[in-house]
Wavefront OBJ file of the C-alpha trace (Angstrom):
o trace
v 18.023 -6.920 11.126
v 15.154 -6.180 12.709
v 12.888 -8.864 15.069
v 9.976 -8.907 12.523
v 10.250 -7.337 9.572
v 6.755 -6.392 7.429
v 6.726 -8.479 4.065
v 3.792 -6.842 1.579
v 2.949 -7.381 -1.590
v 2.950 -4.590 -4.176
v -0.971 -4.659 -5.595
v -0.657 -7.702 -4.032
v 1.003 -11.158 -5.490
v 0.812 -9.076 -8.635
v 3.899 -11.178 -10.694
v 1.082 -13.954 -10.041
v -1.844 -12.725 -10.551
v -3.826 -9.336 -11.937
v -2.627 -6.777 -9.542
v -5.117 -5.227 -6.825
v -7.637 -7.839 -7.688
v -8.878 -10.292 -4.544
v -7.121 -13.065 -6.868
v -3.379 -11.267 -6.486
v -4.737 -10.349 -2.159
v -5.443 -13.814 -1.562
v -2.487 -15.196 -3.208
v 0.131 -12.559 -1.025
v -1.559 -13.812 1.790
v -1.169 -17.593 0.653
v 2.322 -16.986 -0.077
v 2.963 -15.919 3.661
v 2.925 -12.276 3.811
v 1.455 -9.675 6.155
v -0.326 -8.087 3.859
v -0.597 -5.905 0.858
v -0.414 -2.398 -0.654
v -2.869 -1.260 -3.222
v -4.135 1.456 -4.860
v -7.574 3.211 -4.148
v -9.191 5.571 -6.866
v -12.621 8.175 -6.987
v -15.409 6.968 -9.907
v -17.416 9.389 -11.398
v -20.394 8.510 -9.205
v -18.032 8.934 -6.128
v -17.385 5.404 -4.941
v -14.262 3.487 -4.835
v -12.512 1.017 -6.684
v -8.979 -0.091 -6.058
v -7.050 0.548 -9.379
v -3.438 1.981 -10.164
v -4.182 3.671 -13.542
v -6.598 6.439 -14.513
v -8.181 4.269 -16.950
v -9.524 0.866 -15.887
v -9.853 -1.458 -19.673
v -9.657 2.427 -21.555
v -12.704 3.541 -19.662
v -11.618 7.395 -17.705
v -12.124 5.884 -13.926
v -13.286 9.259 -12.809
v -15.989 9.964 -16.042
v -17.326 6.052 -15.349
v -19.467 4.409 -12.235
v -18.089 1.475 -10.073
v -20.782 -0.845 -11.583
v -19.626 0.637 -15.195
v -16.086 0.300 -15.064
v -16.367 -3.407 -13.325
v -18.756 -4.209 -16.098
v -15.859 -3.883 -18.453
v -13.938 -6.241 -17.136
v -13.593 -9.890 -19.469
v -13.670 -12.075 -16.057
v -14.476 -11.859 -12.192
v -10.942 -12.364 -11.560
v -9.481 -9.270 -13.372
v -12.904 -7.296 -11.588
v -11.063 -4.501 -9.192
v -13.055 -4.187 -6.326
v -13.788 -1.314 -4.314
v -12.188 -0.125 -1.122
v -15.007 -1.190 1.133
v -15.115 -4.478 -0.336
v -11.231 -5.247 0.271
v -11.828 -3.659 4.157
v -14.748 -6.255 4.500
v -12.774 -9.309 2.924
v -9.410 -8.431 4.783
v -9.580 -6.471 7.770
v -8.958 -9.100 9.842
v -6.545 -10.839 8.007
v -4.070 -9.243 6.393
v -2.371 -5.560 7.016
v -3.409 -3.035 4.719
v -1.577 0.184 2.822
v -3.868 1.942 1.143
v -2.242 4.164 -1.444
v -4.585 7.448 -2.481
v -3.885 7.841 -5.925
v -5.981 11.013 -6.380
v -7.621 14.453 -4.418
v -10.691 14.702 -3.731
v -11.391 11.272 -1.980
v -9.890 11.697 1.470
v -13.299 11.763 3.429
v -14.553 8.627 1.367
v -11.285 6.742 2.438
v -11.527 8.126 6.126
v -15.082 7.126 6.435
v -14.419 3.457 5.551
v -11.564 2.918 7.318
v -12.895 3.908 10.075
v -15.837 1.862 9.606
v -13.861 -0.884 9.675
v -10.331 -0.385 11.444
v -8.365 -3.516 9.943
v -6.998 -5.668 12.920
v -3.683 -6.481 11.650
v -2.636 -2.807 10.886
v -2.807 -0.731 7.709
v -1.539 2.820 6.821
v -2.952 5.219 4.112
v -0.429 6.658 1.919
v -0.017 8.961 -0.762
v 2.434 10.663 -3.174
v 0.552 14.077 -3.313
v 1.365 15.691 0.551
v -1.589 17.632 0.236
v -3.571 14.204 0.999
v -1.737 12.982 3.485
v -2.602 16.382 5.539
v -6.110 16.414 4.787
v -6.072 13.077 5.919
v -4.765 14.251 8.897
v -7.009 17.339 9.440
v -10.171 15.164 8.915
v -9.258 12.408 11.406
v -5.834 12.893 13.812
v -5.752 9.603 14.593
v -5.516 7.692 11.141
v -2.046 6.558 10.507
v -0.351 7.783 7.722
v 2.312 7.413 4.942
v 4.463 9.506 2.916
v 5.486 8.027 -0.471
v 9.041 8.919 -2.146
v 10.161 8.210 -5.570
v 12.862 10.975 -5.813
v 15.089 12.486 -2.982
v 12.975 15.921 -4.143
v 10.208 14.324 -2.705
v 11.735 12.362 -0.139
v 12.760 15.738 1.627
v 9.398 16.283 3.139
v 9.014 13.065 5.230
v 10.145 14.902 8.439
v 7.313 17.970 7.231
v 4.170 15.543 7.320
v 2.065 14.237 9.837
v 2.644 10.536 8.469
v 3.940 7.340 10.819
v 5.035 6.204 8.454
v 7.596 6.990 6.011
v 7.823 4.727 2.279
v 11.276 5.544 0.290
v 12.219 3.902 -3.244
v 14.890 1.049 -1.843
v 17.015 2.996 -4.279
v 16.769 6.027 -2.033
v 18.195 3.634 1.131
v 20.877 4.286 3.335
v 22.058 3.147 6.169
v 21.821 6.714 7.652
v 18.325 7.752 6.487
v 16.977 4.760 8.362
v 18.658 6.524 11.411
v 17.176 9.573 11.393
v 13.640 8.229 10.036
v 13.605 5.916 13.457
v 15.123 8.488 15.886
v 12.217 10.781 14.752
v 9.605 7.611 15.991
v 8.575 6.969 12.632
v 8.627 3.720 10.515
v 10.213 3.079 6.933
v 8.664 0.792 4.538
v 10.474 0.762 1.457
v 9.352 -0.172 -2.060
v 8.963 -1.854 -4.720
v 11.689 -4.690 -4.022
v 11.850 -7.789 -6.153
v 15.776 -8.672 -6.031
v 16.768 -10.971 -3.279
v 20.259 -9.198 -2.989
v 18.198 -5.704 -2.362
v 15.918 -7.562 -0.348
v 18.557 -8.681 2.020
v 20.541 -5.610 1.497
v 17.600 -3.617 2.614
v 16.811 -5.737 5.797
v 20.042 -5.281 6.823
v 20.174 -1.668 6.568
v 17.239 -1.859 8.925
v 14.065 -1.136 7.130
v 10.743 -2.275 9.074
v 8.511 -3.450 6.028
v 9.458 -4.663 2.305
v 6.748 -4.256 -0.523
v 7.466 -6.523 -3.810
v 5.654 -7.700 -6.750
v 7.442 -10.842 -5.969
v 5.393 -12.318 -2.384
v 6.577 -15.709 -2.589
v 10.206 -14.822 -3.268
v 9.819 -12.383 -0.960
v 8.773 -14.592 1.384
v 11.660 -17.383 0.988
v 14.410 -14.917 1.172
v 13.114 -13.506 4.579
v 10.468 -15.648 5.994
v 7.266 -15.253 6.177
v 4.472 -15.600 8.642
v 4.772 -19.012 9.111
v 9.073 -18.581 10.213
v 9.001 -14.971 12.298
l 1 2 3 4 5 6 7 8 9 10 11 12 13 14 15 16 17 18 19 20 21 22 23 24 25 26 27 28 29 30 31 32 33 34 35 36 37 38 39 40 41 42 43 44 45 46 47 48 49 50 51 52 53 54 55 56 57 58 59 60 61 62 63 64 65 66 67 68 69 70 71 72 73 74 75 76 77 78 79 80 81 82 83 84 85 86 87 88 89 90 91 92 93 94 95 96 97 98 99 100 101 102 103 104 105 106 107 108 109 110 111 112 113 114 115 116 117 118 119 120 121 122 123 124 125 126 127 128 129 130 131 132 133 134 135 136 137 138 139 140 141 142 143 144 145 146 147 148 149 150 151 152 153 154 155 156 157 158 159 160 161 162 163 164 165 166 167 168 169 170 171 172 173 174 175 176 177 178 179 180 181 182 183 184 185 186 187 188 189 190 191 192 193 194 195 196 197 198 199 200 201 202 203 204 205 206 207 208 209 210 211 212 213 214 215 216 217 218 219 220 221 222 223 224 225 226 227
């Protein structure tokens, strides 16, 4: 296993709370993670707001403003915030993956993380490769992810200029995580809320776990508080 592995939550302490909400952050971070993943969206006035589905309480996120779309929601707790707001709160405490969900919004997410580089580390990843290198062009030295659901997609991790690569657990193996670290790059693996996988996927060597589950997570391989 390796020395220190990265526990996240997925959205946050989402089985706890409403995911990518400060609420679900705060409570990952409670719970003894490192951090969190969540997703990071483009409004139709061009700001951020951190939200995993195109619609946001049936409002279209991209036909709707920031101050629109957070008017909708029925409490402050279920409010998404936007990506600036979670670099403000965070940067210093917690590491970060920010997933891009959509084109079109790679300068907005370059410009505030570099604004505010978050202390504790952070990558930006994406599903769509055509992010991740744009990403890439705009700013060399961001570090960057490449998400994989499928092996389809899980071909191209060696293709893209990403750190960082982030594999299904149900893509695993013992040999993937071979070649993934002789090429220098890291493998996060997702969304893992089994103890048996959890375990089964430390073993096989993975550097960071993301899971719904953070304080489960956390009592089946330590958090913070025992690394």
């Amino acid at each position: 296993m390796p020395a220190k592995l990265l526990l996240l939550g997925h959205r946050g302490a989402r089985r706890y709370a409403p995911e990518n909400t400060f609420a679900a952050f705060d409570l990952a971070l409670e719970h003894g993670s490192d951090g969190f993943e969540f997703d990071v969206r483009n409004t139709g006035n061009k700001h951020s707001i951190i939200c995993h589905d195109p619609r946001l309480n049936r409002l279209v996120i991209r036909k709707h403003t920031l101050k629109q779309l957070q008017a909708s929601c029925a409490s402050a707790e279920e409010c998404p915030p936007s990506l600036e707001d979670v670099l403000d709160r965070y940067a210093r405490s917690a590491f970060l993956n920010i997933e891009v969900k959509v084109r079109g919004m790679e300068h907005l997410v370059a410009r505030a993380v570099k604004r505010v580089r978050p202390q504790h580390g952070y990558f930006i990843s994406s599903f769509l490769p055509s992010v991740v290198r744009k990403l890439h062009r705009i700013d060399s030295s961001l570090v960057l992810g490449a998400l994989a659901q499928t092996r389809w997609q899980l071909r191209r991790w060696n293709k893209l200029p990403a750190a960082y690569v982030v594999p299904h657990y149900r893509l695993l193996s013992p040999r993937l995580i071979e070649k993934i670290h002789a090429a220098g790059k890291t493998v996060v693996t997702w969304t893992v809320n089994d103890p048996r996988h959890m375990l089964r996927a430390a073993t096989m060597g993975v550097d960071g776990i993301i899971s719904d589950d953070t304080k489960l997570l956390v009592e089946t391989l330590g958090g913070k508080a025992g690394r």
